[in-house]
C-alpha positions as CSV (number, residue, x, y, z in Angstrom):
1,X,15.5,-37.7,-28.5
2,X,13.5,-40.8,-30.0
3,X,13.2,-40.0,-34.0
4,X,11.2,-41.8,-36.6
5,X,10.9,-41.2,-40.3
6,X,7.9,-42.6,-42.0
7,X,6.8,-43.1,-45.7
8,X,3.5,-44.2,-46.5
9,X,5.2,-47.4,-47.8
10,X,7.8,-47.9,-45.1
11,X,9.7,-46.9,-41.7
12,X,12.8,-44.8,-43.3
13,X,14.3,-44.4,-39.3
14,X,13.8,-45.2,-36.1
15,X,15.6,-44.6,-32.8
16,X,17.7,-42.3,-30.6
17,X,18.9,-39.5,-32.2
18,X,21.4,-36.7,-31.1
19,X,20.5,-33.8,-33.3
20,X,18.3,-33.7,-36.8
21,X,19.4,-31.5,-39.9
22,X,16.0,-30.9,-42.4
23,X,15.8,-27.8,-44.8
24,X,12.4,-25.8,-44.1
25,X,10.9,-23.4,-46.4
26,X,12.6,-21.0,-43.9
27,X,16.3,-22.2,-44.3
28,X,18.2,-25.1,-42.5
29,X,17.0,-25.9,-38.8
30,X,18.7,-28.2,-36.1
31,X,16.2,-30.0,-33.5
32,X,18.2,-30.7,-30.8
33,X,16.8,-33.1,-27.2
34,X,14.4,-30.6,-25.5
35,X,13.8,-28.4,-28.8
36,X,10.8,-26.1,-29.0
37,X,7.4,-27.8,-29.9
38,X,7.2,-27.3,-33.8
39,X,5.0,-28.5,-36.6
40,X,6.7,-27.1,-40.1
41,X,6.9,-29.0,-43.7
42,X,10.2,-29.9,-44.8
43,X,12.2,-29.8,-48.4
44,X,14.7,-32.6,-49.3
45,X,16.5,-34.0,-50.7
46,X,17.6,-35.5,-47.4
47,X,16.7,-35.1,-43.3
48,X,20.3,-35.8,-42.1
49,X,20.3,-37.8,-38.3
50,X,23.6,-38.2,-35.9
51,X,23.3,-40.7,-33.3
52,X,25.2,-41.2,-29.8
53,X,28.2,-42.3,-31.4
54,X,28.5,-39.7,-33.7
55,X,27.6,-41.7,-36.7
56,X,25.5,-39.7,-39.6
57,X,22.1,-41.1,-41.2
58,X,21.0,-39.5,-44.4
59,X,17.2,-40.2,-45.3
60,X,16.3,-39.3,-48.7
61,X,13.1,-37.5,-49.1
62,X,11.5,-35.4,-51.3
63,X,9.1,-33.5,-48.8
64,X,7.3,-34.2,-45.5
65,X,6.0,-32.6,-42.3
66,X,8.2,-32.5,-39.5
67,X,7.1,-32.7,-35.7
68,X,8.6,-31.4,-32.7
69,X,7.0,-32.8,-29.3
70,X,7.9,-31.6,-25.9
71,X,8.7,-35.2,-24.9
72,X,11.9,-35.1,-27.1
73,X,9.5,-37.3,-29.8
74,X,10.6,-36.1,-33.2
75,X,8.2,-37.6,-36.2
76,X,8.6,-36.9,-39.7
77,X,5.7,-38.1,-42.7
78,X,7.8,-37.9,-45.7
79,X,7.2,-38.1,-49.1
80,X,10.1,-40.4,-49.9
């Protein structure tokens, strides 16, 4: 899935991602290619991303709005 983190300052991530970690106000979620269309806000302290090659990103935030497209286009606004 193509992933990209943005603060109003700054890109935090951008590229192919594997799967995506964030805390909801409803608990811990994994978007996964092909997920379920989703619009939710987010809690941080940190959306976790694993690429390809199995290597972890952590990106800090404190808070953001996390969405899910159908295209396997996952966009978060943080507040970082």
């Amino acid at each position: 899935m193509k992933l990209s983190v943005h603060s109003i300052h700054k890109t935090l991530y951008a590229g192919e991602a594997e799967k995506l970690m964030v805390r909801t106000l409803q608990g811990q979620i994994t978007v996964l290619d092909h997920h379920v269309p989703l619009i939710t806000k987010i809690m941080g302290p940190a959306a976790v991303a694993v690429d390809a090659s199995g290597s972890t990103h952590e990106i800090p935030l404190k808070s953001g709005i996390l969405e899910v497209r159908p295209e396997s286009i996952v966009t978060i606004l943080a507040d970082a």
